[in-house]
C-alpha positions as CSV (number, residue, x, y, z in Angstrom):
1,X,117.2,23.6,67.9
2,X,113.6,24.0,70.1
3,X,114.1,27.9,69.0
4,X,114.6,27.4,65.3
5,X,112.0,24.7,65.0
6,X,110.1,26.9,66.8
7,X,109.8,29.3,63.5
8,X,107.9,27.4,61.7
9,X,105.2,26.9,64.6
10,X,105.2,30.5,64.8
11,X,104.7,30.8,60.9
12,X,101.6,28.0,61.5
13,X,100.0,30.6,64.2
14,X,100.5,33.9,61.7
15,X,98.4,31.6,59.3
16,X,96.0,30.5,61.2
17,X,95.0,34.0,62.9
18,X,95.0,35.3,58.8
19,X,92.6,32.4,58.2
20,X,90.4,33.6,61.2
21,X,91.0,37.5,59.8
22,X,90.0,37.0,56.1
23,X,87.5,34.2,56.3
24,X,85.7,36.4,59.0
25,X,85.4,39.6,56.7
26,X,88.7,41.3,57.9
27,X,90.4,43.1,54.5
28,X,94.1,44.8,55.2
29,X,95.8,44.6,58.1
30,X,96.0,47.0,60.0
31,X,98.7,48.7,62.3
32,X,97.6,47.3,65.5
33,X,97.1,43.8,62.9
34,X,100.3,43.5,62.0
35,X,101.5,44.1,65.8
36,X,99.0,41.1,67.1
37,X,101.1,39.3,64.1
38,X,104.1,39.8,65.5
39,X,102.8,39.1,69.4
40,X,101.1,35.9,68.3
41,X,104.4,34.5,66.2
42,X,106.6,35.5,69.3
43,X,104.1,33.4,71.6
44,X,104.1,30.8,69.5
45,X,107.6,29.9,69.2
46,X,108.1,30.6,73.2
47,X,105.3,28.3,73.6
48,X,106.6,25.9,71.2
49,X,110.2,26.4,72.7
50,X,109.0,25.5,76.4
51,X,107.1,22.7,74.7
52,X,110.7,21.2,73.6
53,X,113.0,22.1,76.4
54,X,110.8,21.6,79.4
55,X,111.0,24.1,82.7
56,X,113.8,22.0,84.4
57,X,116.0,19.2,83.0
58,X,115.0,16.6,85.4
59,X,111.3,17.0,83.5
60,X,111.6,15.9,80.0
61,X,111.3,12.5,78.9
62,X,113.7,10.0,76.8
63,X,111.5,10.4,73.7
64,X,111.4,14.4,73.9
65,X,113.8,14.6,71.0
66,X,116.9,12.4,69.4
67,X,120.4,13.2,68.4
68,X,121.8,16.6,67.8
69,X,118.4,18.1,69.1
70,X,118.3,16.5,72.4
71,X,122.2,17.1,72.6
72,X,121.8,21.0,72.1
73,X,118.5,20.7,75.0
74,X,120.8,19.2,77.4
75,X,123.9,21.4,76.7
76,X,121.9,24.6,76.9
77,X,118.6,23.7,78.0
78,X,118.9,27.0,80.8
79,X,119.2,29.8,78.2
80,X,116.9,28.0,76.0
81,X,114.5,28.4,78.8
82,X,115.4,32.0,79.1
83,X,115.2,32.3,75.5
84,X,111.8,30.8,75.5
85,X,110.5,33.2,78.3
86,X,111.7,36.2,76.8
87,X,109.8,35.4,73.2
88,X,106.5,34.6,75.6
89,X,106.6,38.2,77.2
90,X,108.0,40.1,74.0
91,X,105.0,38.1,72.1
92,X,102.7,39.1,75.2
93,X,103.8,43.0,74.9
94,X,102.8,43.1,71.5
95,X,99.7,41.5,72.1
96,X,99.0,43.8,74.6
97,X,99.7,47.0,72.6
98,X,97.3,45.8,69.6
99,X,94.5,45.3,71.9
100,X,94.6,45.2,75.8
101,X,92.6,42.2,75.8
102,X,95.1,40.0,74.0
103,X,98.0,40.6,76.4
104,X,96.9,37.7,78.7
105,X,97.1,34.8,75.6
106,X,100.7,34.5,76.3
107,X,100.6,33.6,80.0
108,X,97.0,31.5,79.0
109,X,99.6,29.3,75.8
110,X,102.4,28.8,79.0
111,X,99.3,27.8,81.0
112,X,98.4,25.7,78.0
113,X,101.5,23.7,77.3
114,X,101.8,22.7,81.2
115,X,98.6,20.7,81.0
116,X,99.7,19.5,77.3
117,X,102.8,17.7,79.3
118,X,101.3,16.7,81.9
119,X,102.4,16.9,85.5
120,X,106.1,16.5,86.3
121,X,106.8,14.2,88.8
122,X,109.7,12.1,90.3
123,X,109.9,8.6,90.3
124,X,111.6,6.4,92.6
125,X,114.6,5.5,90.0
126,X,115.3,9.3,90.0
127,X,114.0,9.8,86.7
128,X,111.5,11.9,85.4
129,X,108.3,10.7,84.1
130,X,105.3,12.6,83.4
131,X,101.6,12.0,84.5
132,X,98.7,12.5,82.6
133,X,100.5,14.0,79.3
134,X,97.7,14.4,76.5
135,X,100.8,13.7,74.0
136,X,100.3,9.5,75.0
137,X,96.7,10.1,73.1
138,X,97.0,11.3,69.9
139,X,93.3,12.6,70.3
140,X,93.7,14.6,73.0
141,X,97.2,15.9,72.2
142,X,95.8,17.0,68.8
143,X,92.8,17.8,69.3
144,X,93.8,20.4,72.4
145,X,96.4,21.8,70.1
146,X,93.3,22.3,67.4
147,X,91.4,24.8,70.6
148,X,94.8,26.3,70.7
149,X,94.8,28.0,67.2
150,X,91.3,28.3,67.6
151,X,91.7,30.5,70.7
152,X,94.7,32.3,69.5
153,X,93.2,32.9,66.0
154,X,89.7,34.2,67.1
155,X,90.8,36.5,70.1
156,X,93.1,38.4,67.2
157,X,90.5,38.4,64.9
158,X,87.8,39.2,67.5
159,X,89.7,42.3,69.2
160,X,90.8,44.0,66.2
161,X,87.9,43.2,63.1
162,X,85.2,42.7,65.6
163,X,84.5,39.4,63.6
164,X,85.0,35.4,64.0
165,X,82.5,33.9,62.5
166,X,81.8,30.6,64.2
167,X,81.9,28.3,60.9
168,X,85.5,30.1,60.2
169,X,86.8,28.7,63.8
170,X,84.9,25.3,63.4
171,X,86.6,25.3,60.2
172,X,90.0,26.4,61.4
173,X,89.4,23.3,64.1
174,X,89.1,20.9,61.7
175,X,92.3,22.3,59.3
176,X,94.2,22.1,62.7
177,X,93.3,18.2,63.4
178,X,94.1,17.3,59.5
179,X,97.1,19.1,60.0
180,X,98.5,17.2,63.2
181,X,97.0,14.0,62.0
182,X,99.4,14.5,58.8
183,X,102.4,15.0,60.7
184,X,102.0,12.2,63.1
185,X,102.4,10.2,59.5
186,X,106.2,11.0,59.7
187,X,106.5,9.2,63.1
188,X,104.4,6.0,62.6
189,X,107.5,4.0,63.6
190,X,108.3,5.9,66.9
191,X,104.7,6.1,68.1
192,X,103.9,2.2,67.3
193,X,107.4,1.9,69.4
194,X,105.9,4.4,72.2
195,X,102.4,2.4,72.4
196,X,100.6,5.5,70.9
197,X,97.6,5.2,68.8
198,X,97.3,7.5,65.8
199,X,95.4,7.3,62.1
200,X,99.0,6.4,60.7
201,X,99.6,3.2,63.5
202,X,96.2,1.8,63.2
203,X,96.0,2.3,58.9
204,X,98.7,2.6,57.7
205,X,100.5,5.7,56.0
206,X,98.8,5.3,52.6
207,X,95.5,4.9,54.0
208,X,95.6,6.7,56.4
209,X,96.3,9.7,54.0
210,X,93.5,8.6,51.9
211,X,91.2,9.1,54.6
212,X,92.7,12.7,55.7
213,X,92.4,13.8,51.5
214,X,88.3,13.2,51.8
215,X,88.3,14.7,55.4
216,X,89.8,18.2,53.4
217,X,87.0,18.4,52.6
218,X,85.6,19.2,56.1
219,X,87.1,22.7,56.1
220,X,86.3,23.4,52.6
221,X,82.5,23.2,53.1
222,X,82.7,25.2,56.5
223,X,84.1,27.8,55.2
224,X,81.6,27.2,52.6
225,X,78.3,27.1,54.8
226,X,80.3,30.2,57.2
227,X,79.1,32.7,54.5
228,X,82.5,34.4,54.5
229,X,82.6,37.9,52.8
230,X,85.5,37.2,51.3
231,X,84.5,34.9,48.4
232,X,88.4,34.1,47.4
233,X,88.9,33.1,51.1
234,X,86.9,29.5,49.9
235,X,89.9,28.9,47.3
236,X,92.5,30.2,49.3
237,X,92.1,28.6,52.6
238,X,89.9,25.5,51.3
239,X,90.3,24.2,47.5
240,X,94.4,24.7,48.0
241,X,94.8,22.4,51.0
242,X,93.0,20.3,49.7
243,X,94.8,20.4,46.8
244,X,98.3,20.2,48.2
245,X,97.4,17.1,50.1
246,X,95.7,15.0,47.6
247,X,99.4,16.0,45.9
248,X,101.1,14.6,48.6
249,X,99.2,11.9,48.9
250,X,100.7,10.7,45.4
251,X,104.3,11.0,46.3
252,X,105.9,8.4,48.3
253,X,108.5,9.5,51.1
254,X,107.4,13.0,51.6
255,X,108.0,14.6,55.0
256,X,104.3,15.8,55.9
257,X,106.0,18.0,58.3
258,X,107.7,20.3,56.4
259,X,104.3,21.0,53.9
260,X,102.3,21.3,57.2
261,X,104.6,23.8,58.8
262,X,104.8,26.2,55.5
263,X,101.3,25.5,54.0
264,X,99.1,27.6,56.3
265,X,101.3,30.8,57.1
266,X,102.2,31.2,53.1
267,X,98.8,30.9,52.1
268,X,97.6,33.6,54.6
269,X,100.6,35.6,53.6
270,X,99.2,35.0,49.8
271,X,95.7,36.3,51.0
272,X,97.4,39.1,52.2
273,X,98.7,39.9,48.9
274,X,95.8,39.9,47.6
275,X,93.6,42.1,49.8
276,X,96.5,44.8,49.2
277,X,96.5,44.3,45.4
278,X,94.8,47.0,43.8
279,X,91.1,46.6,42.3
């Protein structure tokens, strides 16, 4: 379950590096692009997948996952792990062979996701709590997965195009936060229950989208002000979001999840359509 939800993290980090690429001036994607694709997808989910299953049992939490997830962690939690290791250094390799600097991002996401859990340690009960997780903030835990992208996205795009224009990663920031902001909307109950604050606990799920429709419109005039060579980029990566969430925002119910986790990879997939369209 860690692995397959994984995917769609993976798809998430393919968009946001293709955000990065075309918003910076990149056109096709080259050879060594599609490899740094592949390398960043693989990390990803191995990041992701580590995220989920912990490095040892005795680590995870009662809240990390419910039901058949947290039965399929505990039932095969070790070659999950292995699993998980094995996408790191295959993502890693590819990295590497696209551009030597990159091959270090996958040990730097592992690195990453330690301090995003927070130090294991053993209480007296025998159970395992952790100490000084970011997730018990939703400002921190958000906002360090925001840098993430940000990282990921502009070492690709820097290493292989030359380019990452700083308003195109201020912008890709601020896409990140509304993204994670929108899925913590689908676990207002669970976080009120866990004593976390998030936009969703402290206004509600209708407002609380309100306010994340105007903020669209943070990213929008970023990439706006970035002076992006690629003119279509604006509509692509700016006017759709916004779009799609102010949609959203009309229909009760809807799992925020599931439009965050597709939204970003299938519009940089769409851009790449585009640029390979003929003139």
């Amino acid at each position: 379950m860690a692995l397959h939800s994984g995917g769609a993290a993976s798809l998430y980090g393919i968009g946001a590096v293709l955000f990065v690429w075309h918003s910076s001036g990149g056109a096709a994607v080259s050879r060594e692009g599609w490899l740094a694709l592949a390398g960043a997808a693989a990390v990803v989910w191995g990041v992701y997948a580590i995220d989920r299953v912990k490095l040892r049992d005795a680590w995870r939490e009662p809240g990390d996952g419910s039901g058949l997830r947290k039965w399929v962690v505990r039932r095969h939690g070790r070659w999950l792990r292995t699993m998980a290791a094995m996408m790191v250094l295959v993502g890693s390799v590819l990295l590497g062979l696209a551009a030597w600097q990159l091959a270090g991002l996958g040990l730097l996401g592992v690195g990453a996701v330690l301090a995003y859990d927070g130090r294991p340690h053993a209480s007296q009960t025998g159970r395992g709590v952790r100490v000084g997780s970011l997730k018990r903030s939703a400002a921190a835990k958000n906002g360090m997965v925001a840098v993430a992208y940000v990282v990921l996205a502009g070492s690709v795009s820097a290493a292989l195009s030359g380019q990452a224009i700083a308003g195109v990663l201020a912008a890709l920031f601020v896409r990140v936060l509304i993204d994670a902001a929108l899925c913590d909307l689908d676990d207002i109950d669970a976080d009120r229950a866990a004593g976390v604050t998030t936009l969703g606990t402290s206004l509600g799920r209708r407002r609380a989208l309100a306010v994340l429709t105007a903020a669209e419109l943070g990213p929008l005039a970023l990439l706006g002000m970035a002076g992006t060579e690629w003119a279509a980029g604006v509509t692509v990566y700016g006017v759709t979001p916004l779009a799609s969430t102010l949609a959203a925002a009309m229909i009760d119910r809807l799992r925020l999840t599931d439009l965050v986790d597709m939204r970003l990879g299938v519009l940089g997939l769409l851009a790449v359509l585009i640029h390979a369209a003929p003139a």
